[in-house]
KOLDRENMAR-560343 format. One record per residue (C-alpha): x, y, z. Coordinates in nm, 4 decimals, m for minus. Layout:
N
+----------+----------+----------+
|        u |        v |        w |
+----------+----------+----------+
|        X |        Y |        Z |
...
+----------+----------+----------+
//
This chain:
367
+----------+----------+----------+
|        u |        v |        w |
+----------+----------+----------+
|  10.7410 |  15.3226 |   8.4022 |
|  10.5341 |  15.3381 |   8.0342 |
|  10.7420 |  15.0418 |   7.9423 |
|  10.6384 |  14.8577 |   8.2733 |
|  10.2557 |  14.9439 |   8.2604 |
|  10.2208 |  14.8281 |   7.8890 |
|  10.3882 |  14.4905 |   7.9929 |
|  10.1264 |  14.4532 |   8.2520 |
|   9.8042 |  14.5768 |   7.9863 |
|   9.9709 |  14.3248 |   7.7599 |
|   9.9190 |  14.0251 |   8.0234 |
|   9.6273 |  14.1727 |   8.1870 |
|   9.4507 |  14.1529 |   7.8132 |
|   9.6287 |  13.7889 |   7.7648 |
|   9.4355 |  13.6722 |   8.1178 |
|   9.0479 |  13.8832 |   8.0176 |
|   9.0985 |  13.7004 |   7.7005 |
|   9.1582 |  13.3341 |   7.8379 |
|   8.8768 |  13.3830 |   8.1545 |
|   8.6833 |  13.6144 |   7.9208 |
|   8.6876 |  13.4214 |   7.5896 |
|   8.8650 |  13.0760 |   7.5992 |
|   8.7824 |  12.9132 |   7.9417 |
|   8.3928 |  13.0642 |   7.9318 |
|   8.3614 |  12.7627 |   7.6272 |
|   8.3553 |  12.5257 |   7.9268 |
|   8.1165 |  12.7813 |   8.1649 |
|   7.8438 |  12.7411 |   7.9346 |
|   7.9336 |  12.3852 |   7.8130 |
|   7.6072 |  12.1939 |   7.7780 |
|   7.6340 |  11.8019 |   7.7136 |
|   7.4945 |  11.7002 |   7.4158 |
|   7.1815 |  11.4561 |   7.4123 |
|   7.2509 |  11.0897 |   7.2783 |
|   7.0298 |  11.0103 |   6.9823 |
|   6.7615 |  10.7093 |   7.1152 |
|   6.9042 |  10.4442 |   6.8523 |
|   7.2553 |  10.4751 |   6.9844 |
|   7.3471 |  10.1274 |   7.0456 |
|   7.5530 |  10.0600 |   7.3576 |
|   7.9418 |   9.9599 |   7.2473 |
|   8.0873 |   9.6925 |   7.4946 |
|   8.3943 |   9.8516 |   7.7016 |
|   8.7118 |   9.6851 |   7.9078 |
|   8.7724 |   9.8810 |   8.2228 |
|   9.1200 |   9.8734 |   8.2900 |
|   9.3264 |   9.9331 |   8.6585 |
|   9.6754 |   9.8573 |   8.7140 |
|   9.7437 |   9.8017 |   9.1195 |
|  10.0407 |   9.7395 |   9.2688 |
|  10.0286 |   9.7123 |   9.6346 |
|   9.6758 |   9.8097 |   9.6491 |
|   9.4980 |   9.5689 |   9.8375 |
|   9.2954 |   9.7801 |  10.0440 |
|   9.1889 |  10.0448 |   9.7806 |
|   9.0888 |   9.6983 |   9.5755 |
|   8.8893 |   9.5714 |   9.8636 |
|   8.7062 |   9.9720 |   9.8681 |
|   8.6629 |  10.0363 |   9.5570 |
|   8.6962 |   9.7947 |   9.3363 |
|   8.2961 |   9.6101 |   9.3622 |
|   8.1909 |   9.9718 |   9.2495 |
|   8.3292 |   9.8928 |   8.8980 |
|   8.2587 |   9.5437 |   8.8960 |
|   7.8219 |   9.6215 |   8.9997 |
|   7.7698 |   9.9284 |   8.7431 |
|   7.4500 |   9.9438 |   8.5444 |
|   7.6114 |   9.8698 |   8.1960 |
|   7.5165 |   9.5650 |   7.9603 |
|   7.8167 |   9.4732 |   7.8720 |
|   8.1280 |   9.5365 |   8.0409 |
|   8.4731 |   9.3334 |   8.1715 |
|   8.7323 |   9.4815 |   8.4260 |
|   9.0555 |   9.3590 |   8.3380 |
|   9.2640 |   9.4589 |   8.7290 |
|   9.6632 |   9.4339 |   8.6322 |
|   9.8472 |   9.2919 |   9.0170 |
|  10.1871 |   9.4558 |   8.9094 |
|  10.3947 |   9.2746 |   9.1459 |
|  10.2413 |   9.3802 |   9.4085 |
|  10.3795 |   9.2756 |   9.7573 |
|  10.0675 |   9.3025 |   9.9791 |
|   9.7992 |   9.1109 |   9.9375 |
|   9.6276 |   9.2202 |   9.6132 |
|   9.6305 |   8.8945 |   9.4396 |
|   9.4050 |   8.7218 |   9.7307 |
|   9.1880 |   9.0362 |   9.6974 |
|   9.1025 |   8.9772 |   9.3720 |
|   9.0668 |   8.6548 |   9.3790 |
|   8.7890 |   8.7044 |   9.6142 |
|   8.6192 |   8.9300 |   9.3663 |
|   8.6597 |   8.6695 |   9.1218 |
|   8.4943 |   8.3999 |   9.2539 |
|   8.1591 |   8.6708 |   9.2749 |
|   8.1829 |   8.8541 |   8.9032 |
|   8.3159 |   8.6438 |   8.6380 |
|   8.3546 |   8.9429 |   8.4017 |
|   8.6515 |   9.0062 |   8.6263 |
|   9.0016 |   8.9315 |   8.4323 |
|   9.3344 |   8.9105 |   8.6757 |
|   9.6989 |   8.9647 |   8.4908 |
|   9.9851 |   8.8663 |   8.7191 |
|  10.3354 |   9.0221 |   8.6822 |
|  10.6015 |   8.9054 |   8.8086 |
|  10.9734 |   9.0331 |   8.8655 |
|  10.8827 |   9.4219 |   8.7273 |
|  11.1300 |   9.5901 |   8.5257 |
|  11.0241 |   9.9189 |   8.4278 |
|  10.9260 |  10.2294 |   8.6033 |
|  10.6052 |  10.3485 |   8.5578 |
|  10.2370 |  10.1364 |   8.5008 |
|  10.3103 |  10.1425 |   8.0875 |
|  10.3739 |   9.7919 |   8.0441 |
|  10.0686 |   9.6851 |   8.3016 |
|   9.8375 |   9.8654 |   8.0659 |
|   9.9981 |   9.7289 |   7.7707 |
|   9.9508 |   9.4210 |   7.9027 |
|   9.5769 |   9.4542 |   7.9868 |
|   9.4807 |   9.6485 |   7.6828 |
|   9.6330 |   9.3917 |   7.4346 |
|   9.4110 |   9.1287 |   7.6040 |
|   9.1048 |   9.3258 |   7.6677 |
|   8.8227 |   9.1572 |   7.4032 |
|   8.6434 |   9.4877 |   7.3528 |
|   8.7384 |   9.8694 |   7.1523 |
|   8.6510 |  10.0770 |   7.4036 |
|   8.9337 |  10.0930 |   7.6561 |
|   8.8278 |  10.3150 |   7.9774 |
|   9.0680 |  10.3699 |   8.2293 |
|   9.0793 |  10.4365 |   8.6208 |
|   9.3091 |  10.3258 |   8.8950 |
|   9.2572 |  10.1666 |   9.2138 |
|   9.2475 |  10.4207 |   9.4504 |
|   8.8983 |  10.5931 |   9.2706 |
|   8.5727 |  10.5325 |   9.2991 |
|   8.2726 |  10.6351 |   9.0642 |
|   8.0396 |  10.8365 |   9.1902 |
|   7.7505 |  10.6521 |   9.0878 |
|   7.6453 |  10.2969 |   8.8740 |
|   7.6009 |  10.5025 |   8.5494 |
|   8.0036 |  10.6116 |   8.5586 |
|   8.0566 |  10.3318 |   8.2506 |
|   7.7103 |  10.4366 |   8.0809 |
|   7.7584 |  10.8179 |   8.0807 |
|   8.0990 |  10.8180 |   7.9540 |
|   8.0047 |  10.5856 |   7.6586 |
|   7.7085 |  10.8162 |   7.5900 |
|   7.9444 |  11.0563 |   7.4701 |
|   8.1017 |  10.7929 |   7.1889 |
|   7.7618 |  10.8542 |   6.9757 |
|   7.9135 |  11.0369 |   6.7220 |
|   8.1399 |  10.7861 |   6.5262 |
|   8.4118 |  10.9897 |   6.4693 |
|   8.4636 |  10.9915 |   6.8457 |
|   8.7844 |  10.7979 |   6.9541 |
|   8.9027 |  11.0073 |   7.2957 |
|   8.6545 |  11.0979 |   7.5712 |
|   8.8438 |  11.2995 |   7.8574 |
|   8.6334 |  11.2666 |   8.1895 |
|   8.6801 |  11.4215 |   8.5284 |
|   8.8228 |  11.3536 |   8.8206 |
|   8.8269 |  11.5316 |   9.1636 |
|   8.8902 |  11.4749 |   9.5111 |
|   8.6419 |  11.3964 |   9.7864 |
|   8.6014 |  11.6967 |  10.0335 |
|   8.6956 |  11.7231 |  10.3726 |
|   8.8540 |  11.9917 |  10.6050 |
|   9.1965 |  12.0132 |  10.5646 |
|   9.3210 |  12.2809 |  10.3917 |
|   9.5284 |  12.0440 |  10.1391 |
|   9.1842 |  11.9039 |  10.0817 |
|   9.0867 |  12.2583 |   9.9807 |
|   9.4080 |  12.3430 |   9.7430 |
|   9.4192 |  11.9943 |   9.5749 |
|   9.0417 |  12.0461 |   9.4871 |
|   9.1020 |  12.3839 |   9.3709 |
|   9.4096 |  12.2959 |   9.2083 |
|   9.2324 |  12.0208 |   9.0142 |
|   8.9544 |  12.2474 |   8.9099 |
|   9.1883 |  12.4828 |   8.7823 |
|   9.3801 |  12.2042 |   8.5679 |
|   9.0821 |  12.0730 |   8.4583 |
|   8.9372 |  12.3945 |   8.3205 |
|   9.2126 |  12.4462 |   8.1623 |
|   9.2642 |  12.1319 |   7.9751 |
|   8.8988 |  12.0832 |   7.9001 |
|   8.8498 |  12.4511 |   7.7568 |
|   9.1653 |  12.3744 |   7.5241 |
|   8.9246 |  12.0293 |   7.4207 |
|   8.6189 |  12.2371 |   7.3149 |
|   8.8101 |  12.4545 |   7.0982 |
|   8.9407 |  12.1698 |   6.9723 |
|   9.3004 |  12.1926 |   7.1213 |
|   9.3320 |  11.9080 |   7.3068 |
|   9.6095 |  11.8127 |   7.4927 |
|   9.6231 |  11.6150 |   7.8023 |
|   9.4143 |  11.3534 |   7.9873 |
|   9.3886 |  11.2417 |   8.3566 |
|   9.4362 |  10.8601 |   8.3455 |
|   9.1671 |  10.8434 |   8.6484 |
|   8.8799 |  10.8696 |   8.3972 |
|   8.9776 |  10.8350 |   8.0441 |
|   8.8272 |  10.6186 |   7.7572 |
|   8.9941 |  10.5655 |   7.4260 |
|   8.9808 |  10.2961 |   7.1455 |
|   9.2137 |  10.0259 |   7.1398 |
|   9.2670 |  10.0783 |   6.7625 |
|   9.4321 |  10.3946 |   6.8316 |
|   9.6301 |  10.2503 |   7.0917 |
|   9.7392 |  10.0393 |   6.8440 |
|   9.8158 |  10.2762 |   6.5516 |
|  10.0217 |  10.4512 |   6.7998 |
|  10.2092 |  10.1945 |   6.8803 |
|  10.1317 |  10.2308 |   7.2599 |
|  10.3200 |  10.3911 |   7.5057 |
|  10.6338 |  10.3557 |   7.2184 |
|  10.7527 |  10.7056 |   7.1500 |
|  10.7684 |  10.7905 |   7.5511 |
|  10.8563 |  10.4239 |   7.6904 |
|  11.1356 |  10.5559 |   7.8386 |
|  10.9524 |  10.7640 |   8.1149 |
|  10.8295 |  10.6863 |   8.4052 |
|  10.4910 |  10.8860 |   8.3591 |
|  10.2953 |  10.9827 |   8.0516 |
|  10.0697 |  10.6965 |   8.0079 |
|   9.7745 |  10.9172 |   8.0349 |
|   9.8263 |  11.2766 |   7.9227 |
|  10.1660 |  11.2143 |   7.6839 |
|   9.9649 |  10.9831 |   7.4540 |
|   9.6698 |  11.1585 |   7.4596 |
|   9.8965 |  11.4636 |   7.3716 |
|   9.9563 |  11.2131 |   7.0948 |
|   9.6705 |  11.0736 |   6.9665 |
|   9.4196 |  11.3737 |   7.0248 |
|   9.2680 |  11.6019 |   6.8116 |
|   8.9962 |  11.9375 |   6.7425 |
|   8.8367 |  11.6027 |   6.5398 |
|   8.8376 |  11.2956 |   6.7243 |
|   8.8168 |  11.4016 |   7.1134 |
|   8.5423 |  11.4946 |   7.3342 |
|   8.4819 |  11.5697 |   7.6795 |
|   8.2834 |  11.3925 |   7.9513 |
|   8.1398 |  11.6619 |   8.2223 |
|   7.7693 |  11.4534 |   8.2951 |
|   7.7771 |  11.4651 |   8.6904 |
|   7.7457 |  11.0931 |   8.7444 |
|   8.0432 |  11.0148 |   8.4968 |
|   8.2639 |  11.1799 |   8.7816 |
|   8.5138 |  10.8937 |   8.9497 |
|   8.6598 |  11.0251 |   9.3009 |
|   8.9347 |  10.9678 |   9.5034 |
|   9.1003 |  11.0802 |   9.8307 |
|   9.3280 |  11.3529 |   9.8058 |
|   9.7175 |  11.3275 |   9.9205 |
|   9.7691 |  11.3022 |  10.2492 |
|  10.0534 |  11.5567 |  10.2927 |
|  10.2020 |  11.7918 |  10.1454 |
|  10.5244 |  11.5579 |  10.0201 |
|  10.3276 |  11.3420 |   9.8745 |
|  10.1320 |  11.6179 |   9.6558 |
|  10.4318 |  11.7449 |   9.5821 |
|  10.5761 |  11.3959 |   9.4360 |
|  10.2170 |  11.3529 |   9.2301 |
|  10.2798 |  11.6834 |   9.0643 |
|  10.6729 |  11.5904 |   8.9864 |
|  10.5101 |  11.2556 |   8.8342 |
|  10.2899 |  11.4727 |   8.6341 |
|  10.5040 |  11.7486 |   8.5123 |
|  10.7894 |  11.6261 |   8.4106 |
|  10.6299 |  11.4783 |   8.1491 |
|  10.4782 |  11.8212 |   8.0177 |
|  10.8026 |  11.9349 |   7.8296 |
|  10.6978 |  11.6570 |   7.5878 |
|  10.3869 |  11.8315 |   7.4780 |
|  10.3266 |  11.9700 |   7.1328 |
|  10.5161 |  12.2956 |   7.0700 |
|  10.1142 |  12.4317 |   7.0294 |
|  10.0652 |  12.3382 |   7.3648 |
|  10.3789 |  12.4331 |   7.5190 |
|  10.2789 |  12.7654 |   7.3767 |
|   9.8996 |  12.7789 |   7.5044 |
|  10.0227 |  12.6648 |   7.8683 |
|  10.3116 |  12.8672 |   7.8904 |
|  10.1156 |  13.1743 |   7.8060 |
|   9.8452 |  13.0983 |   8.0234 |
|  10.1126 |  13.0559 |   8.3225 |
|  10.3317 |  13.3503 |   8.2269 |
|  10.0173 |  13.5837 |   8.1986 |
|   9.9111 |  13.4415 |   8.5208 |
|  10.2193 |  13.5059 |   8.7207 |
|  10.3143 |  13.8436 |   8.5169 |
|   9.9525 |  14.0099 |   8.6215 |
|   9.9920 |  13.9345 |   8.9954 |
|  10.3583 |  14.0592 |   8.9703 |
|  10.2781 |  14.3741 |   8.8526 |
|  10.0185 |  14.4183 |   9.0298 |
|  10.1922 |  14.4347 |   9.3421 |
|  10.4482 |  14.6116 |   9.2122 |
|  10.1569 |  14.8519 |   9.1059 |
|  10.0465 |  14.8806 |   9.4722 |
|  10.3738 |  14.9218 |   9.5903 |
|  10.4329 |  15.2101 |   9.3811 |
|  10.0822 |  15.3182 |   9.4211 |
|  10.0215 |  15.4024 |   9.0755 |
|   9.6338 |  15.3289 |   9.0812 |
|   9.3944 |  15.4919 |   8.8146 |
|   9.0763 |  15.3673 |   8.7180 |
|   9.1822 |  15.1834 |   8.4067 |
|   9.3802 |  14.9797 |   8.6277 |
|   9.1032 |  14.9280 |   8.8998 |
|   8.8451 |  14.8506 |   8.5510 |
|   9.1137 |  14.5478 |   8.4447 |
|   9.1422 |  14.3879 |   8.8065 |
|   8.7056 |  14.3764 |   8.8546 |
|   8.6597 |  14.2708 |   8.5196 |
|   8.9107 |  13.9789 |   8.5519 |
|   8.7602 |  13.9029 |   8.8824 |
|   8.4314 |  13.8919 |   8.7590 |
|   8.5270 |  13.6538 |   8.4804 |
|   8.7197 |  13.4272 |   8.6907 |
|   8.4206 |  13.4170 |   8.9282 |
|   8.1955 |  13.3491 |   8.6705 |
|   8.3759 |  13.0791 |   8.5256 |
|   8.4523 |  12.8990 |   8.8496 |
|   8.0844 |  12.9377 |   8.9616 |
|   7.9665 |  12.7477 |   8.6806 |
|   8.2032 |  12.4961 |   8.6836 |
|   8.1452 |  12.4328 |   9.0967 |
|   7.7207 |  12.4006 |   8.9836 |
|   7.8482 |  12.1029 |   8.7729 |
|   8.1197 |  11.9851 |   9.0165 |
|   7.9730 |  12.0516 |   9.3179 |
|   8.2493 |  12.2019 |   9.4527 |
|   8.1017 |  12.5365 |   9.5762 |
|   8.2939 |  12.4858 |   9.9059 |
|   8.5964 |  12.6021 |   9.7530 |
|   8.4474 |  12.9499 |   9.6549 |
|   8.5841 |  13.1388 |   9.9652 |
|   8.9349 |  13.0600 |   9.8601 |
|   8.8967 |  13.1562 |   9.4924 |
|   9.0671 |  13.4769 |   9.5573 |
|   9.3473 |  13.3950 |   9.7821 |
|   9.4416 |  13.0591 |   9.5672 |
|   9.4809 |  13.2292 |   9.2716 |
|   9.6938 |  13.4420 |   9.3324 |
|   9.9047 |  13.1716 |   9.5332 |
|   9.8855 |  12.9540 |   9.2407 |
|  10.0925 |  13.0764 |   8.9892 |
|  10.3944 |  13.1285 |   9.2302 |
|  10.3723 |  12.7661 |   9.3459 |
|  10.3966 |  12.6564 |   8.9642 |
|  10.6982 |  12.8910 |   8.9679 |
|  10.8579 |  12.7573 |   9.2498 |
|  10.7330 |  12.3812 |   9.1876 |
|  10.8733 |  12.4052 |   8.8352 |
|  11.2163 |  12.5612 |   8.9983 |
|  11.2685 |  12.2772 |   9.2408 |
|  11.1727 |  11.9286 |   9.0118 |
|  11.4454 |  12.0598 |   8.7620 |
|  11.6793 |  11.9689 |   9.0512 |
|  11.5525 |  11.6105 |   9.1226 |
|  11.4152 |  11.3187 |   8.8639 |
|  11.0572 |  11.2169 |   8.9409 |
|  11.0258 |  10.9335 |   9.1329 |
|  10.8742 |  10.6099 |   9.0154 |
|  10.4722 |  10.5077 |   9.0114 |
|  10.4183 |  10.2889 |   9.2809 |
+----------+----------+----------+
//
């Protein structure tokens, strides 16, 4: 029993330290304020589509109309089979700083080689990145994410990405679920541990695309054209993080339950390609996670209570609270609050039993 409860202190510290400590960097995150002589870089907006025709008729005149001086969108028609091409087309013929790449007769899984394709030709160093299912929230999406380029030794902004609200209670997880990625990914950026990206939102130079070589060292998979190379390319030096409100770009959530669970296979089974560093930080952040919520109803199954106990469980609560609270004032997600509670402790046996059942099956391809 004393080796069990010291187990449990040792992850109940490891979870007050990461909600007291780590992820309160990005509760009190304040943007910093662009110096009046910045000069505006121009930026390429990239989107690979394939089979997108009516997210492209939705969303796409958002991009092409914001408030930004100088700006192309350069819209990859992978192959598509619908009727993309005609789409854009039609947008053509209204903004000429609209670029079209056709390709034909695909051969690899994945969007990789679309983006290649588009960043090699883009004309600008800035390369920012959504797809064709988002929209951004408002006309000052391109503007606020450059604003965060001032400082010149800048070469990876991170922005954010959420869901648009409704109802459902897959609505409710994905949202939470997202916030709780985000906070974790962005927190690791402000101490300088970067390690992932969401491809949604996501500006980087085409220099370092370059010195990377691309997508090279993971051309292989399917996934990993946002979060393996900025795993890559990232560091404490060279990344920031974008978290001005009107910088957000949305999109709608999965529509069922298989098809959430077929976005998350996309998206972790790249993660065993991480950094060891970052293996480390996430593994200890899920195994912390899941070990305090295991032995804490083993603790209330043996009804072992005392007050240090009781102390641990308010305090963590009261941190997790606070961070989440903060975060929802920037994200306006405050209608997620009343499931706070229940979803986390949900959340670290559906990682479990997520990770469990994509080791059985290979992820399928981006579509």
């Amino acid at each position: 029993m004393s080796l069990f409860y010291i187990s449990w202190l040792f992850f109940a510290f490891v979870q007050l330290l990461l909600w007291g400590v780590v992820f309160q960097r990005l509760a009190w995150y304040k943007s910093k304020k662009t110096h009046s002589e910045f000069s505006l870089p121009a930026v390429s907006v990239i989107i690979c589509a394939r089979n997108e025709a009516a997210n492209l008729q939705k969303n796409l005149e958002s991009v092409l109309s914001q408030d930004y001086p100088s700006f192309e969108v350069i819209v990859v028609e992978d192959d598509s089979s619908d009727d993309s091409l005609s789409v854009l087309q039609d947008f053509k013929k209204q903004y000429s700083h609209l670029q079209i790449v056709k390709i034909n007769d695909k051969k690899s899984k994945g969007k990789k080689a679309a983006l290649s394709a588009a960043i090699n030709i883009a004309e600008n160093e800035w390369i920012l990145l959504t797809d064709a299912d988002c929209k951004p929230i408002s006309e000052q999406w391109i503007l606020n994410m450059v604003k965060c380029t001032a400082d010149p030794a800048i070469s990876v902004v991170l922005g954010y990405a959420p869901y648009y609200n409704n109802r459902r209670l897959i609505s409710k997880w994905v949202q939470f679920e997202t916030m709780f990625v985000a906070i974790q990914y962005i927190s690791s950026a402000l101490w300088k541990l970067p390690y992932m990206g969401v491809g949604r939102n996501l500006m980087y130079k085409k220099s370092v695309f370059g010195k990377n070589m691309g997508f090279e060292n993971h051309k292989h998979l399917p996934s990993g054209d946002d979060d393996l190379f900025v795993n890559e390319v990232s560091n404490g030096d060279n990344t920031t993080v974008c978290l001005d409100n009107h910088s957000f770009m949305y999109s709608e959530c999965p529509s069922s339950w298989k098809d959430l669970y077929f976005q998350k296979v996309r998206h972790y089974s790249v993660s065993t390609h991480y950094k060891p560093i970052h293996k480390l930080f996430l593994g200890l952040v899920s195994l912390s996670h899941f070990s305090f919520y295991l032995g804490l109803f083993a603790i209330i199954v043996l009804n072992i209570w005392n007050c240090a106990i009781l102390v641990i469980i308010i305090l963590r609560t009261f941190l997790l609270h606070m961070v989440m609270i903060r975060y929802m004032n920037n994200t306006n997600n405050f209608h997620i609050l009343p499931f706070v509670c229940l979803f986390d402790v949900i959340v670290p046996f559906y990682y479990l039993i997520f990770g469990i059942n994509m080791m059985k099956e290979m992820p399928p391809e981006w579509k």
